[in-house]
N, C-alpha and C positions, 0 to 999 in steps of 0.2 A: 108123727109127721104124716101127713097126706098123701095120696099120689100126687096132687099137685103141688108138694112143695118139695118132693124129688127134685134135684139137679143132677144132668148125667154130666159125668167126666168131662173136664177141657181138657180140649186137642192140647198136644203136647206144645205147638208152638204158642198158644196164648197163655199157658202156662208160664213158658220161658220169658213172657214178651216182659225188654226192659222195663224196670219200675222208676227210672233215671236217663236223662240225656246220656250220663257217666258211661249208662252201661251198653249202653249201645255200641255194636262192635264194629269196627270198618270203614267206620266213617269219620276220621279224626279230624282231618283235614276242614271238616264242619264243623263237627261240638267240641275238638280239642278247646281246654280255656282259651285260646288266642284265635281260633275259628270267629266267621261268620255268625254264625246260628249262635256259639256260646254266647257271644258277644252282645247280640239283640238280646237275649232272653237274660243275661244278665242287668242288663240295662233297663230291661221291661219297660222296651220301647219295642216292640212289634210295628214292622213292615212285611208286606206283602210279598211271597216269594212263591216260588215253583220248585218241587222235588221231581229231579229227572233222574230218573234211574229203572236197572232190569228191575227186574219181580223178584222178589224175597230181599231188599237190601234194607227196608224201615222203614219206608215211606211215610206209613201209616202212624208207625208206632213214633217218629218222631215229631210228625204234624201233634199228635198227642201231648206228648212230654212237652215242646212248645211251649204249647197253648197252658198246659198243670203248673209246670215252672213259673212262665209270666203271669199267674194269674189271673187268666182271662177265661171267659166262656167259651168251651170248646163244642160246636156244632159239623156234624158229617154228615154226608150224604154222598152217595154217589153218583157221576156221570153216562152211567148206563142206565139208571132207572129213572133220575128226577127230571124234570122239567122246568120250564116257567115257570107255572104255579106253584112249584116246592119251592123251588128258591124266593119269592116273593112270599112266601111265609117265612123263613129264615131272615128275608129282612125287618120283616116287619117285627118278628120279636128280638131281632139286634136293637134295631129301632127303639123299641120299648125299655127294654135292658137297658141301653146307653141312659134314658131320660129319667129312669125310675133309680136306677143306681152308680150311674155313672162308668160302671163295668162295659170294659170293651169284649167283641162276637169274633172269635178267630173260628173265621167258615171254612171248613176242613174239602176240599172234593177232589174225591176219589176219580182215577180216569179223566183226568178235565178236558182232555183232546176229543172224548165224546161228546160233549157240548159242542151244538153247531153253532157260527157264525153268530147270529142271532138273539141266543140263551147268554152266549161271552157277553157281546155288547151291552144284555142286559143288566150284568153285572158291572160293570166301567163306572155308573157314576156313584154307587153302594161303594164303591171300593176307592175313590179318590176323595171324596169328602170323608172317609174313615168309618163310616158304619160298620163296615167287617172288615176285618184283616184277614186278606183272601192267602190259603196255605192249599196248593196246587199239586196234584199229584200225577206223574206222567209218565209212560213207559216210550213216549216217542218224543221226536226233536220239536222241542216247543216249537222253531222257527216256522216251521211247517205245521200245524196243526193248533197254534195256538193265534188269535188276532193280534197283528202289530200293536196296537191300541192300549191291551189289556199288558202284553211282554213290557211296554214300555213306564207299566206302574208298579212291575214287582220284579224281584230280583228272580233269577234263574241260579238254583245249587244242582252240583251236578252227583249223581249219589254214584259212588263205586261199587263196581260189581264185587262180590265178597271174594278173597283171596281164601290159599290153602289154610293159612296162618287164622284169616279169621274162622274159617270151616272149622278148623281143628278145637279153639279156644270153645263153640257151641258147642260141639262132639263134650267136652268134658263138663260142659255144664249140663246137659242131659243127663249123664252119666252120676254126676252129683244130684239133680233132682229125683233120678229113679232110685239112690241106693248102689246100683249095680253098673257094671262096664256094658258096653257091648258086645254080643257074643260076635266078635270079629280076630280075625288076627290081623296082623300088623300091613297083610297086604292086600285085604279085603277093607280094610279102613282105609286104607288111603284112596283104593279104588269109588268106597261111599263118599269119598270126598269129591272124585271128580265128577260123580253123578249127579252130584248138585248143583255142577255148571255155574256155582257164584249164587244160587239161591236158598238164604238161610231157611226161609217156610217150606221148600222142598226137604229140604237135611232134614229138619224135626220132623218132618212127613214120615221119614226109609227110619228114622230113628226111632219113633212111636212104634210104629210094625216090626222092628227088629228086638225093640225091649220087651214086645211081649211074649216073643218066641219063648220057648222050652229046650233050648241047645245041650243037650249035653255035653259037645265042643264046640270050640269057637269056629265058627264058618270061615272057609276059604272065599277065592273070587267066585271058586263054581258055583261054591253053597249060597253065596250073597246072590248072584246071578238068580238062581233058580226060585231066591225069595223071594226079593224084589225087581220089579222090570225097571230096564235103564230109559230115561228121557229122551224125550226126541229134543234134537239140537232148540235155543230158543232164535229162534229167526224169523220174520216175519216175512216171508214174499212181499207184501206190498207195501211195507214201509222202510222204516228208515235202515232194517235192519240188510234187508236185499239191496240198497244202492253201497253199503259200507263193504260189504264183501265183492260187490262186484267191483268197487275202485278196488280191494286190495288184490283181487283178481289181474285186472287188467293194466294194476302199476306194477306188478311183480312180474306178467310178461314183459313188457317196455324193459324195464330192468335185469333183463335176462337171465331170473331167478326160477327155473323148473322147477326145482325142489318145493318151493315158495307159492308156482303158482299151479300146482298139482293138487298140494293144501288147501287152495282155497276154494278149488275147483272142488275137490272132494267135500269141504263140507255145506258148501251151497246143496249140493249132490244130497249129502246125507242131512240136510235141512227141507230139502221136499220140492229143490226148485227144478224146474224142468230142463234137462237139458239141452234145448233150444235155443235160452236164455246166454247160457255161456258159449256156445253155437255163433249167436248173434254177435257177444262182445269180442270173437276170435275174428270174426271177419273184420271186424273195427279191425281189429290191432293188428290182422294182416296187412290192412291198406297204411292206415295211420302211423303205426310205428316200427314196419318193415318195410314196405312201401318195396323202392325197387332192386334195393339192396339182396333182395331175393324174391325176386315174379310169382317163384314157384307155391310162396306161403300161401295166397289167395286160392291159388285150386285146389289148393291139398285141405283147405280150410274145407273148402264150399264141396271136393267132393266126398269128404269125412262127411259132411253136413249131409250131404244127399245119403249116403252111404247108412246112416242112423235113421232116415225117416225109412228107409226100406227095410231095416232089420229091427230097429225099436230097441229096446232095453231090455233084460241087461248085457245082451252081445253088445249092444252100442255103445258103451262103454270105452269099448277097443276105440274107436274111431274117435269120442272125444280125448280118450289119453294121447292119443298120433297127433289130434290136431295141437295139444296143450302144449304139448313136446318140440313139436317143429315150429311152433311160433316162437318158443320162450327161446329156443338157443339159434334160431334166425339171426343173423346180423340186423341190425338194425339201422332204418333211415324215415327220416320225416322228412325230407326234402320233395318228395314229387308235391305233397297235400301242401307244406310251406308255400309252394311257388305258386299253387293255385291261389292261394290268402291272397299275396303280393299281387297274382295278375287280376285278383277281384277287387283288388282297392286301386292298383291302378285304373281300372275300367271304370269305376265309380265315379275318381278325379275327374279323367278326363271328359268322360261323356260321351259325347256318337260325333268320335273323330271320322271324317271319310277314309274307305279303306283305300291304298293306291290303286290306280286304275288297269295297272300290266296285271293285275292277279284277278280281274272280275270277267268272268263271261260275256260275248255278245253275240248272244242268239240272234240278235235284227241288225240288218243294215243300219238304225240309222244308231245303234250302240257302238258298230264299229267305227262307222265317222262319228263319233263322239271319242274316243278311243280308245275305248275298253276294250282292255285285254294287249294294247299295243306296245310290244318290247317282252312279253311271258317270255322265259324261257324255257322249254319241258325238261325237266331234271334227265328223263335217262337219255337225252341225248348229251350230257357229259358223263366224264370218266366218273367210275363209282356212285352214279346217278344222283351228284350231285351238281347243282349249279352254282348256289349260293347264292339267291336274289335274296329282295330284301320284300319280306310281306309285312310289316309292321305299319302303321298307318306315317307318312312323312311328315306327320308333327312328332311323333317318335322315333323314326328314325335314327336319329342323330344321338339318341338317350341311350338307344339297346338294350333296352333292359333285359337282365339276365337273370328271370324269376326262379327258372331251375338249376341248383348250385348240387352237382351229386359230390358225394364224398369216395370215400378213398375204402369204402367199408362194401363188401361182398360182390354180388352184380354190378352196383354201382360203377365201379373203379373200369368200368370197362366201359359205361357210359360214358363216362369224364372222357376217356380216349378217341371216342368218335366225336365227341364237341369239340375237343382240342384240336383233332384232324381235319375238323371240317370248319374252324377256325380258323386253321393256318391257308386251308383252300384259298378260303374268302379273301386273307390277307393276301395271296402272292395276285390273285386275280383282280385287287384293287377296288374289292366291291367295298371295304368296311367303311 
């Protein structure tokens, strides 16, 4: 044999990579016989769909299987490197394919959310007359990232992130391809498990480099620690994966879950996002959903906030755990931002009613003989410096409306008691 017809070793996960939709793990709910996917490729009728899922769950390998089972011509490429011109070769010999044998082109692309605008459209009418059966691969929310146009001629499957159960079932199939166990015990395995965060091509990654150690014992957490380094969280700051953590962030303050929203705060944190970012969504949820129930949430938010741009990280720490904390078990109220909604749809309705004229200035003579300003009453010269006029414009007058309704929950209940009071004023002085 040559040097050149040496083959080195495959990675252990191409090794493993299903030889069967069957054996593909995790994802039953798709190739199970009563799935979607079984169900086309049984049928060997092929439509167009999209795989959305983390890294390491098939993508690849079941765009493949696919395409082997239906048999159909399987073409790949990827979305980081090709362009127009690749792809307008791939049609062209689908193209050909179709007329010389009647065989249909399942065009496999990898990343397709890196295709601009553009490259997509240019694929829409390749793929609606049936030249290729477009098999999509994506780690982001098609909605966002893929053309309406194109989402609305292929189905969307959504792939599941791999659970312990499936982690585990890989774990013994390495195990079965090498011959040998892992030099692991029983709690330095479970711990490989959760390093792989749900992705099977990371697992055979720590599995490859662990099979070929030399252990004379089986390694603890330390020893797995010291052999293999553990992953950074997978999260993407600017996509889809940063707005999902931060709703679960800022619905588990709302929901007065510290424990809940500590957790999510932390792993934003330890996924690389700035703490500014959660900084920002704490002052939302001071005003939005503590509102006046407790005043005090907003400064304590904003001077935590200031309080970290002067000391920086990781002292600042402190200052966003105080804010996480006094937001999450704050009582809670939406009422002041509700009433602003209401007096903005009101205003909208009515339009540019005139305001009454007792409450307008008249800096000139000739605005006081006009009358403005005639009948004001200055509040502290009544009791408790209130008067009780009416400033609402007098095509409203008569309606009242009562945008802000506090509740009965923290600071609030004490608002409620000065409207009440200052309700009853109005009433005994006959102004209502």
């Amino acid at each position: 044999m040559s040097l050149f017809e040496t083959t080195a070793p495959r990675p252990l996960a191409e090794e493993l990579r299903p030889k069967k939709l069957a054996d593909v793990i995790g994802q039953d709910h798709l190739l199970a016989k009563d799935g979607p996917i079984a169900r086309m490729v049984s049928a060997k009728r092929l439509s167009s769909f999209v795989l959305w899922g983390p890294p390491g769950t098939g993508k690849t390998t079941i765009a493949r299987l696919v395409a082997q089972e239906a048999g159909v011509e399987f073409v790949q490429i990827s979305a980081v490197s090709a362009g127009i011109a690749d792809l307008r070769k791939v049609i062209e010999g689908a193209k050909g394919l179709r007329f010389s044998s009647g065989r249909q082109t399942a065009l496999f692309i990898d990343e397709l959310h890196r295709f601009n605008r553009t490259t997509q459209d240019a694929l829409l009418p390749h793929v609606e007359d049936g030249t290729v059966v477009l098999i999509g691969a994506t780690t982001e929310n098609p909605s966002f990232s893929i053309v309406a146009a194109l989402l609305s001629r292929a189905r969307v499957y959504t792939l599941n992130r791999l659970d312990v159960a499936a982690l585990e079932d890989l774990l013994l199939r390495a195990e079965e391809h090498a011959g040998k166990p892992l030099p692991l015990n029983e709690e330095a395995r479970r711990a490989l498990v959760d390093m792989a965060d749900g992705d099977a091509r990371y697992l055979l990654g720590l599995c490859e480099e662990l099979l070929s150690l030399d252990a004379a014992e089986p390694l603890d957490i330390a020893g797995l620690a010291q052999t293999v380094q553990k992953r950074a969280p997978v999260y993407d700051k600017a996509q889809e994966g940063h707005y999902n953590l931060l709703s679960c962030f800022h619905k588990s303050l709302r929901g007065s879950d510290v424990q809940a929203a500590l957790y999510w705060a932390a792993r934003m944190i330890a996924g690389g996002e700035d703490p500014r970012t959660l900084f920002r969504r704490l002052a939302c949820a001071a005003s939005e959903d503590v509102g006046m129930a407790d005043p005090q949430a907003m400064p304590l938010v904003v001077s935590a906030w200031e309080a970290f741009e002067r000391v920086g990280w990781p002292e600042g720490r402190l200052f966003l755990a105080q804010a996480v904390v006094y937001v999450a078990t704050a009582p809670k109220s939406n009422a002041a931002y509700s009433a602003f909604d209401a007096a903005l749809e009101l205003a909208q309705r009515t339009g540019s009613l005139p305001p009454p004229m007792h409450i307008l200035n008249a800096p000139t003579r000739l605005m006081k003989e006009l009358g403005y300003g005639r009948g004001y009453r200055y509040d502290h010269d009544f009791p408790d410096a209130y008067a009780g006029q009416e400033f609402f414009p007098d095509e409203l007058a008569e309606e009242s409306p009562a945008f802000y309704r506090p509740n009965e929950r923290g600071f609030e209940r004490e608002i409620r008691k000065r409207l009440d009071y200052w309700q009853k004023i109005r009433a005994e002085r006959g102004d209502d």
